[in-house]
KEKOLDO-469169 format. One record per residue: residue in one letter; residue number from 1; chain; x, y, z of N, C-alpha, C, O in turn. Coordinates in steps of 0.2 Angstrom, whole numbers, always signed. Example, Ala and Ser with C-alpha at 12.3 -4.5 7.8 and 13.67 -1.06 7.14 Angstrom:
2
A | 1 | A | +66 | -28 | +39 | +62 | -22 | +39 | +66 | -16 | +39 | +71 | -17 | +42
S | 2 | A | +64 | -11 | +35 | +68 | -5 | +36 | +64 | +0 | +39 | +67 | +6 | +40
END
This chain:
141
X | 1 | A | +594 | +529 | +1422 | +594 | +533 | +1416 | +589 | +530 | +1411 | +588 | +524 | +1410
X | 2 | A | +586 | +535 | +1408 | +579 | +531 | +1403 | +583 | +529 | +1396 | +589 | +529 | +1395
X | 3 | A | +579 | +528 | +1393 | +582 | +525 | +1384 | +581 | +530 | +1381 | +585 | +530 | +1376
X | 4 | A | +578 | +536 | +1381 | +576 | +541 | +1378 | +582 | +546 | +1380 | +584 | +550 | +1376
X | 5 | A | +586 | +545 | +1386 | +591 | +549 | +1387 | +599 | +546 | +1385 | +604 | +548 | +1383
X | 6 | A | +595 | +537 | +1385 | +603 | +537 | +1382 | +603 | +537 | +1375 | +608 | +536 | +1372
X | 7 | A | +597 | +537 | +1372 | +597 | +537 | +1365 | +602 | +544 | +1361 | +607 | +545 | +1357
X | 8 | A | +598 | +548 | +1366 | +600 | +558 | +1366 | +607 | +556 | +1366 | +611 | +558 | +1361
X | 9 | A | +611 | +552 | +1371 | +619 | +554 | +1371 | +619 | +551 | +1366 | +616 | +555 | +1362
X | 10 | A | +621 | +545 | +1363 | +620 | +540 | +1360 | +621 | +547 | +1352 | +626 | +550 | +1350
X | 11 | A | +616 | +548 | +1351 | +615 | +553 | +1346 | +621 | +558 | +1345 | +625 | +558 | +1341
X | 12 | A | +622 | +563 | +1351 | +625 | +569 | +1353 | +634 | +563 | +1350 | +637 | +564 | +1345
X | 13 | A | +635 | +559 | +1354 | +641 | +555 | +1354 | +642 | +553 | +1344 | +646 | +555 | +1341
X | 14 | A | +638 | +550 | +1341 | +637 | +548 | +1334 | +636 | +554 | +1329 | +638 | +553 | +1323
X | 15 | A | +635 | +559 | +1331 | +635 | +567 | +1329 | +641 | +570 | +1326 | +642 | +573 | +1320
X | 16 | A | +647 | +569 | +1333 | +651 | +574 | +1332 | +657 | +573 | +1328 | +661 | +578 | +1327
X | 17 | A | +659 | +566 | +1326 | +662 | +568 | +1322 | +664 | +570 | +1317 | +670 | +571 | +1315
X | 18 | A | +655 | +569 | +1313 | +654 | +571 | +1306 | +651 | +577 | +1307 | +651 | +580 | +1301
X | 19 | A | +650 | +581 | +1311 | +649 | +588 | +1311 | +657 | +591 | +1311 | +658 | +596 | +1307
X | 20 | A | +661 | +589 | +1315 | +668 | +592 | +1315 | +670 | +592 | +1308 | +670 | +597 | +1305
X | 21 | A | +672 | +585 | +1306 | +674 | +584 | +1301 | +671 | +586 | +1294 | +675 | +586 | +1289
X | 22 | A | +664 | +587 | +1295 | +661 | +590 | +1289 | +663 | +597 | +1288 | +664 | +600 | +1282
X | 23 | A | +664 | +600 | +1292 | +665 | +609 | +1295 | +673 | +609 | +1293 | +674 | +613 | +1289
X | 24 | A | +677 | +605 | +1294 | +685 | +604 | +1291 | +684 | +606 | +1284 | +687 | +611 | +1281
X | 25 | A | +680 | +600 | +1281 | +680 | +599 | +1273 | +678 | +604 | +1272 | +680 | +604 | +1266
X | 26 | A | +675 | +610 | +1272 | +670 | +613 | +1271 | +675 | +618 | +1270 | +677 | +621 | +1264
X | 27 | A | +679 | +621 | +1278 | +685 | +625 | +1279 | +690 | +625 | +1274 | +692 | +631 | +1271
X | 28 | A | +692 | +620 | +1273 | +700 | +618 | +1269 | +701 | +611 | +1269 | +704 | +607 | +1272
X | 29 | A | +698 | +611 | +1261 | +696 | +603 | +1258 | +701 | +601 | +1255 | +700 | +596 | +1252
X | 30 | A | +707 | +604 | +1254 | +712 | +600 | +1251 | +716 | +593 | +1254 | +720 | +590 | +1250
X | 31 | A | +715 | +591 | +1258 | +718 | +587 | +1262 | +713 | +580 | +1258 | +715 | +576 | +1255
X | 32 | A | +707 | +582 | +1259 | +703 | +577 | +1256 | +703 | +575 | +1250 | +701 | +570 | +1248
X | 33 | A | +705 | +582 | +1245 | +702 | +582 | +1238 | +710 | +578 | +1235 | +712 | +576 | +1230
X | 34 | A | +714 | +577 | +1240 | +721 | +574 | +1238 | +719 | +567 | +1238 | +720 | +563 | +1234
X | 35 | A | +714 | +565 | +1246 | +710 | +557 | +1244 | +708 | +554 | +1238 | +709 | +549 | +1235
X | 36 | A | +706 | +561 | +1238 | +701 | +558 | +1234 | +703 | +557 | +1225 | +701 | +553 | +1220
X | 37 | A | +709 | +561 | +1224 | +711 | +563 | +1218 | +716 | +553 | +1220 | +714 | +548 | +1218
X | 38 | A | +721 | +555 | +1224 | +724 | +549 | +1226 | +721 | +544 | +1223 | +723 | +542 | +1218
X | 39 | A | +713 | +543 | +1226 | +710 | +537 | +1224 | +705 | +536 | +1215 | +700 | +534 | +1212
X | 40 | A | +710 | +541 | +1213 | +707 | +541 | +1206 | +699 | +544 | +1204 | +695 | +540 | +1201
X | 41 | A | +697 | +548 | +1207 | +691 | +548 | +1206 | +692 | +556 | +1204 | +697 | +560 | +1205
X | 42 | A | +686 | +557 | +1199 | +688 | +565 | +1195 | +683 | +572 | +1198 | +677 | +572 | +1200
X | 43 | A | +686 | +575 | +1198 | +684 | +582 | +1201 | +683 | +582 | +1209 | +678 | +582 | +1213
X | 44 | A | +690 | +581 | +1210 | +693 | +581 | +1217 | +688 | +586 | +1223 | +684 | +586 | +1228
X | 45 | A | +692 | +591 | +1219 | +690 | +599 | +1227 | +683 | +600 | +1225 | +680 | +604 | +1228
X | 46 | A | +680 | +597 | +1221 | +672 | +599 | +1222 | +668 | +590 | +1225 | +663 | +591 | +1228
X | 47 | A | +669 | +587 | +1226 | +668 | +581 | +1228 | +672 | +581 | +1237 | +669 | +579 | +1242
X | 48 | A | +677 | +585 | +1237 | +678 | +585 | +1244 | +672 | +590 | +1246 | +667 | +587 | +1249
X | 49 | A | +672 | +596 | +1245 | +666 | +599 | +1244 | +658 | +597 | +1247 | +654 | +600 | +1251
X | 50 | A | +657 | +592 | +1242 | +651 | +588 | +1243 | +650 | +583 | +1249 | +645 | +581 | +1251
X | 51 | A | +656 | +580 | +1250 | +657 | +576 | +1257 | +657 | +581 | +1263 | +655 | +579 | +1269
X | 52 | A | +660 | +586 | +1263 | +660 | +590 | +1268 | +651 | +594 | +1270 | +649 | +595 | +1275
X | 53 | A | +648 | +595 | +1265 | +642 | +595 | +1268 | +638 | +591 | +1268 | +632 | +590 | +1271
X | 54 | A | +640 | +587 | +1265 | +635 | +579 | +1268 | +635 | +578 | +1274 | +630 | +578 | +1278
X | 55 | A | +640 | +577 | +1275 | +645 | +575 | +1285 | +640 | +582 | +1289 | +638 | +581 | +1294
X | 56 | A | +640 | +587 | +1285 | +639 | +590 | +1294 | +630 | +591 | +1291 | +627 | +591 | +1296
X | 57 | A | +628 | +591 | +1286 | +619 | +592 | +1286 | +617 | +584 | +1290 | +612 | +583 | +1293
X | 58 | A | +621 | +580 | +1288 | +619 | +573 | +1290 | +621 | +574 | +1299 | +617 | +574 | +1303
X | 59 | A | +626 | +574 | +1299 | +627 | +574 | +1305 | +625 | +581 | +1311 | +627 | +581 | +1317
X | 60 | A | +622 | +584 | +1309 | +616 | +590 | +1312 | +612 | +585 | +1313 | +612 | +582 | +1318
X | 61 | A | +609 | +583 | +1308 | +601 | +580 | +1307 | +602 | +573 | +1315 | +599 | +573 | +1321
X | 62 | A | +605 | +571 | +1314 | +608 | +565 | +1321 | +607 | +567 | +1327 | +603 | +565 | +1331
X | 63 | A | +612 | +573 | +1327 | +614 | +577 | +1335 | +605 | +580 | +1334 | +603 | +581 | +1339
X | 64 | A | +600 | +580 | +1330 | +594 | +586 | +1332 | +587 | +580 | +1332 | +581 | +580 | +1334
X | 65 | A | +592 | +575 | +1329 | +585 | +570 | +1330 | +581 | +570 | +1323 | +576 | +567 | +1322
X | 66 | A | +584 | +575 | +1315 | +578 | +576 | +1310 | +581 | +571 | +1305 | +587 | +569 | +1303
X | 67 | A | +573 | +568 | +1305 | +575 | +562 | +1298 | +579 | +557 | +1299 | +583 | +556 | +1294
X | 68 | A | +579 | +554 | +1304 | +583 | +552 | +1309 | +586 | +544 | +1304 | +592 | +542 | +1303
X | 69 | A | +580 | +544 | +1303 | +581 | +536 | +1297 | +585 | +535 | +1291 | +588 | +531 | +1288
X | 70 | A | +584 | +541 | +1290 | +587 | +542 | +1283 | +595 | +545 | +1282 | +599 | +544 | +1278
X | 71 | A | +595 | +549 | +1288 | +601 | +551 | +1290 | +605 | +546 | +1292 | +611 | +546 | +1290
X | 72 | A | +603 | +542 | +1296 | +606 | +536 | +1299 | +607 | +532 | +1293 | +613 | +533 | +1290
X | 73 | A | +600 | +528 | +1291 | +605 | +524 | +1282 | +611 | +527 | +1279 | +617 | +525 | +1280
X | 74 | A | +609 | +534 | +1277 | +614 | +536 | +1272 | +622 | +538 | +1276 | +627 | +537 | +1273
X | 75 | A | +621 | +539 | +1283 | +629 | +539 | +1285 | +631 | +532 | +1285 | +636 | +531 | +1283
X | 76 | A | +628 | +526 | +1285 | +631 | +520 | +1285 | +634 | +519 | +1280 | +640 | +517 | +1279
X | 77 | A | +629 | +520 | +1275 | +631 | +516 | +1267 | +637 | +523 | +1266 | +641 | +522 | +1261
X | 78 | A | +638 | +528 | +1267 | +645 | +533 | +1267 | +650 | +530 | +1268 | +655 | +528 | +1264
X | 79 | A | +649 | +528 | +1278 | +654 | +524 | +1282 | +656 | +518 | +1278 | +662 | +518 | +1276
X | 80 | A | +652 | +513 | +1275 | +655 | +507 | +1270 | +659 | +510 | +1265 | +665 | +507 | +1264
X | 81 | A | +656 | +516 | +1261 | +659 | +517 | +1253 | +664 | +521 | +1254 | +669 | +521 | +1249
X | 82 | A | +666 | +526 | +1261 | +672 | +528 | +1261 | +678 | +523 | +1264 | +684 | +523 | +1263
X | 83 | A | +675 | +519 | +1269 | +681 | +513 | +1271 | +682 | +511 | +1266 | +688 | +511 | +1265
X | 84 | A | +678 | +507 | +1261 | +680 | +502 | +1257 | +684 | +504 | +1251 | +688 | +501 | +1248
X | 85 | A | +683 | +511 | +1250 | +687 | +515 | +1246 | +693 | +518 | +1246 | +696 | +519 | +1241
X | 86 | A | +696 | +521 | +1254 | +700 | +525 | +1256 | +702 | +521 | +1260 | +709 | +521 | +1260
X | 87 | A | +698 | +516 | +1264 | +705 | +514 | +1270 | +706 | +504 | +1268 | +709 | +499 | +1271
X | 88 | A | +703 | +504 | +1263 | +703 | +498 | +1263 | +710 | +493 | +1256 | +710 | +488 | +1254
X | 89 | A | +715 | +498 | +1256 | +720 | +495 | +1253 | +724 | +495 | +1256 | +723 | +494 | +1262
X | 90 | A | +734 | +498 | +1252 | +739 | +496 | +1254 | +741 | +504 | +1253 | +740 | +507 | +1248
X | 91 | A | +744 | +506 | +1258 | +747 | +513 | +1257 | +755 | +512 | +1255 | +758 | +508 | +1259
X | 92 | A | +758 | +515 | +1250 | +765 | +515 | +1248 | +766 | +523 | +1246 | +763 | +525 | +1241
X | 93 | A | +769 | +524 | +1250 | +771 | +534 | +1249 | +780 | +532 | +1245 | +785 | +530 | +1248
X | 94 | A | +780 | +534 | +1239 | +787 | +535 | +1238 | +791 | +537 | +1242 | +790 | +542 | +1244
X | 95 | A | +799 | +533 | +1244 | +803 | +539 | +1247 | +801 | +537 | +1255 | +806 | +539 | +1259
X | 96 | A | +797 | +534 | +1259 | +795 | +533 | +1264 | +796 | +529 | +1270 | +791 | +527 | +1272
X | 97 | A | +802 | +529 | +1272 | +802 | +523 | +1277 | +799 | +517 | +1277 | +793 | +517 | +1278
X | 98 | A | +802 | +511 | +1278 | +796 | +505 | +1278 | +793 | +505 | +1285 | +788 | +502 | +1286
X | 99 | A | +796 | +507 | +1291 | +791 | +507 | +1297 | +786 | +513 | +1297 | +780 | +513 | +1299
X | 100 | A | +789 | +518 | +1294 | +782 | +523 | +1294 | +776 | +520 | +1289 | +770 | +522 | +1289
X | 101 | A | +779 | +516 | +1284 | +772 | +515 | +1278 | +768 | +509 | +1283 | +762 | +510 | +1284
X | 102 | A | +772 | +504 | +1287 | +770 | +500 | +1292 | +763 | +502 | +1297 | +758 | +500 | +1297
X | 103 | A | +768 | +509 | +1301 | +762 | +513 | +1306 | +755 | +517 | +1300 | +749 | +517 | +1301
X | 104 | A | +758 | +518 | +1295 | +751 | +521 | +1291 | +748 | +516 | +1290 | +742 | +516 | +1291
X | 105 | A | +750 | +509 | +1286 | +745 | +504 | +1285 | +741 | +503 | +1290 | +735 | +502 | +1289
X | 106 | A | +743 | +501 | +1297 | +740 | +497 | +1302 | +734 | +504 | +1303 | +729 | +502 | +1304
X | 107 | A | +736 | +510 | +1303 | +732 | +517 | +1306 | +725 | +514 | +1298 | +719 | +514 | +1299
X | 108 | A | +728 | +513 | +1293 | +721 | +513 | +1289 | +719 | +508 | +1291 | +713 | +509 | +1292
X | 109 | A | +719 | +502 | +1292 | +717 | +496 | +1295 | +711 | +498 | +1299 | +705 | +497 | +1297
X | 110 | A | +714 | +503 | +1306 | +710 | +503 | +1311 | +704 | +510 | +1307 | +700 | +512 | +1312
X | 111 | A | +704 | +512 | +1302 | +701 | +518 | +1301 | +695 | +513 | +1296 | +689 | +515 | +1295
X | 112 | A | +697 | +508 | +1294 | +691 | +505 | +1289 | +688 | +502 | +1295 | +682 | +502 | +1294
X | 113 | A | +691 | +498 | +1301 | +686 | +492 | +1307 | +681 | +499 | +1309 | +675 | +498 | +1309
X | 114 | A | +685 | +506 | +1310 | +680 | +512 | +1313 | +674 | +516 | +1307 | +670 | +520 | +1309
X | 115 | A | +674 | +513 | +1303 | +671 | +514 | +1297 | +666 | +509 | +1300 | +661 | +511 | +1304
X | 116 | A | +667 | +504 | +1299 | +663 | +498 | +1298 | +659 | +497 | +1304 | +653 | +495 | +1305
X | 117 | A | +662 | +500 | +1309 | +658 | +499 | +1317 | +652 | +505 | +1317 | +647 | +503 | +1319
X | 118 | A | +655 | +511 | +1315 | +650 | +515 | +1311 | +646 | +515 | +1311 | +641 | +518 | +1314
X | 119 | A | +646 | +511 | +1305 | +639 | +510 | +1303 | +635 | +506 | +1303 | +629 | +505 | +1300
X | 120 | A | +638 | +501 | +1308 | +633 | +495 | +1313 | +628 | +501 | +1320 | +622 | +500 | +1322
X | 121 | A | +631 | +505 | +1321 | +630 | +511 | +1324 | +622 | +517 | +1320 | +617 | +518 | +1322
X | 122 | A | +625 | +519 | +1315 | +619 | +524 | +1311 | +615 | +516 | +1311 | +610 | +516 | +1314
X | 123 | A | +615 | +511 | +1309 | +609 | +505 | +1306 | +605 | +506 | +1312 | +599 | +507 | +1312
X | 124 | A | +607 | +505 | +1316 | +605 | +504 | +1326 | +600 | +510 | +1328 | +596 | +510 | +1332
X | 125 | A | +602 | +513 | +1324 | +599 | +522 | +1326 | +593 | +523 | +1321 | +588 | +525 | +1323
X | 126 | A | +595 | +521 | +1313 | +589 | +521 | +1309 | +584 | +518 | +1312 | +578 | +519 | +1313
X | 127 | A | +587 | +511 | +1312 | +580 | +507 | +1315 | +578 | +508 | +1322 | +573 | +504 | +1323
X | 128 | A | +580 | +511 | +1328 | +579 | +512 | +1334 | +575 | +517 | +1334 | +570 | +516 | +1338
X | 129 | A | +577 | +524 | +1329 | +574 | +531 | +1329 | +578 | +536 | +1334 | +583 | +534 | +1336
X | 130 | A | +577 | +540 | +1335 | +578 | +545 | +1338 | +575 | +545 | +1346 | +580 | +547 | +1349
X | 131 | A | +572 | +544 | +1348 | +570 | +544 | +1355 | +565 | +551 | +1356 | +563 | +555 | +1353
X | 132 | A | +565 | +549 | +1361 | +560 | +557 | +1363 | +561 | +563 | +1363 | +557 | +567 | +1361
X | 133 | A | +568 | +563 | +1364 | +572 | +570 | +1364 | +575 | +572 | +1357 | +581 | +572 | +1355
X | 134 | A | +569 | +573 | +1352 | +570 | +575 | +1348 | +567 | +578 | +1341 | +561 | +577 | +1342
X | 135 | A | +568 | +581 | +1335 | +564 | +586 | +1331 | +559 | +581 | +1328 | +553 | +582 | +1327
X | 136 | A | +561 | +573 | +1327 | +557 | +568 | +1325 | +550 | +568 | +1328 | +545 | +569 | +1325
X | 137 | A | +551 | +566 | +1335 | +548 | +566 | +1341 | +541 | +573 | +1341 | +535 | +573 | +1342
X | 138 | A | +545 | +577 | +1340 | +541 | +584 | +1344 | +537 | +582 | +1336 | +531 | +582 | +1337
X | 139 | A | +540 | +582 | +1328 | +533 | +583 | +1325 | +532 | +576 | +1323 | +531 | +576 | +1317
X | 140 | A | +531 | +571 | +1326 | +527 | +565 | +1325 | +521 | +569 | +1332 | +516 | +565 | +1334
X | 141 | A | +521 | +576 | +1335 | +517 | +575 | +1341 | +517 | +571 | +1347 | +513 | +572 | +1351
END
């Protein structure tokens, strides 16, 4: 298999979760605008809003190869400011079991290491490029 093919899966595979996930936010942002309010920040449901088309313009741009550099930076530095923001404290839900606060603490654990791997991932891709199979590619000619 060439490097320009596995660049392509490589892409398609770093793509989809933020196309998924952007299209969620996009659909029914409350779940998020709850993070987001959670983490004290103001004007929740329009801020989920804005992350949800970030995620899926950004994450098109990946899966199609456009802007590939810049797409890549800014999902990284996302990937840092939302791990280090959302998954990187201590969850205590009132009223809540201490093994279930247990299993959600360890689940945030692994959601900030999947942040952070992330965007060792988009870094790799901005500075690699897109590969052949791509909108990059066809208008560089």
């Amino acid at each position: 298999m060439t490097n320009n093919i596995l660049i392509l899966i490589a892409r398609i595979l770093l793509s989809f979760m933020f196309i998924m996930a952007g299209f969620g936010k996009l659909m029914d942002p409350g779940q998020t605008a709850g993070m987001i309010a959670g983490a004290g920040m103001p004007a929740a449901t329009a801020l989920a809003y804005l992350a949800g088309l970030f995620e899926l313009v950004a994450g098109l741009a990946v899966l199609v190869g456009f802007q590939t550099k810049i797409a890549g930076f800014a999902l990284a530095v996302f990937c840092v400011f939302t791990g280090a923001v959302f998954h990187s404290g201590t969850i205590a839900v009132p009223g809540w079991p201490e093994a279930a606060l247990g299993w959600l603490n360890a689940l945030n654990s692994i959601m900030l290491m999947k942040n952070i791997t992330l965007a060792g991932g988009y870094i790799l891709l901005a500075v690699a490029g897109p590969g052949a199979y791509s909108v990059d590619a066809r208008r560089a000619g």
